[in-house]
N, C-alpha and C positions, 0 to 999 in steps of 0.2 A: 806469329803473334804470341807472345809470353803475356801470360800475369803480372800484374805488377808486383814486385817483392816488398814494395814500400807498402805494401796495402795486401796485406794478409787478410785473404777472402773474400778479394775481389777478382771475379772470373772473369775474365777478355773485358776490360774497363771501355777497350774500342767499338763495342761492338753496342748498336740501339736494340730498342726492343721496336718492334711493329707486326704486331698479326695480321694484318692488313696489309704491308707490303715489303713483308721479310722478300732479301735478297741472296740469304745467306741461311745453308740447312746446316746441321750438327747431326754427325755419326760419331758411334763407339767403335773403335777398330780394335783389335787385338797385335800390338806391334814389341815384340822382344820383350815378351811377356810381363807387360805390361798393358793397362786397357791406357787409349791416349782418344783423344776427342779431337773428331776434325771436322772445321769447317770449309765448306762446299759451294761455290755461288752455284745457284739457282737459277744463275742467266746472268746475260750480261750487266757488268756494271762498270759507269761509268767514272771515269778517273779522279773525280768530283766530288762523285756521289759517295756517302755513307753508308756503312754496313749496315745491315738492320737485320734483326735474326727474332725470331717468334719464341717467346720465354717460356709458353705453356702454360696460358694462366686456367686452366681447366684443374689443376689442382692448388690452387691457390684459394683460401679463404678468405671470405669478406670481407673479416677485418681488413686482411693484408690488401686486397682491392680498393677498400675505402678511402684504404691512408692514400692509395699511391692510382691515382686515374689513370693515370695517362696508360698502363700494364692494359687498358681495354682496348687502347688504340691500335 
């Protein structure tokens, strides 16, 4: 899964946010010397079902909480 190129600064467009029932983890690897980001399921999922990976709203500020609820979910 690529970024999208149409949309400068948007990271895995695919992928939901849920702290509650992320399916999908994020590691930093070191690969030909470059760092690259890979994600991982966390268990099964089904063919259906949508990704959903935990954004880490523990350094996120309230403002930025306020504006956008659903990052609690």
């Amino acid at each position: 899964m690529d970024p999208n190129p149409d949309r400068p600064g948007v990271f895995c467009p695919l992928i939901n946010h849920s702290s509650r029932r992320a399916n999908v983890g994020m590691f930093a690897v070191f690969y030909r010397g470059e760092i690259r980001i890979l994600f991982l399921a966390t268990r099964e999922i089904a063919a259906d079902e949508e990704l959903r990976f935990d954004y880490g709203t523990e350094l996120m500020d309230d403002w930025i909480l306020g504006r956008f609820p659903w990052l609690r979910e």
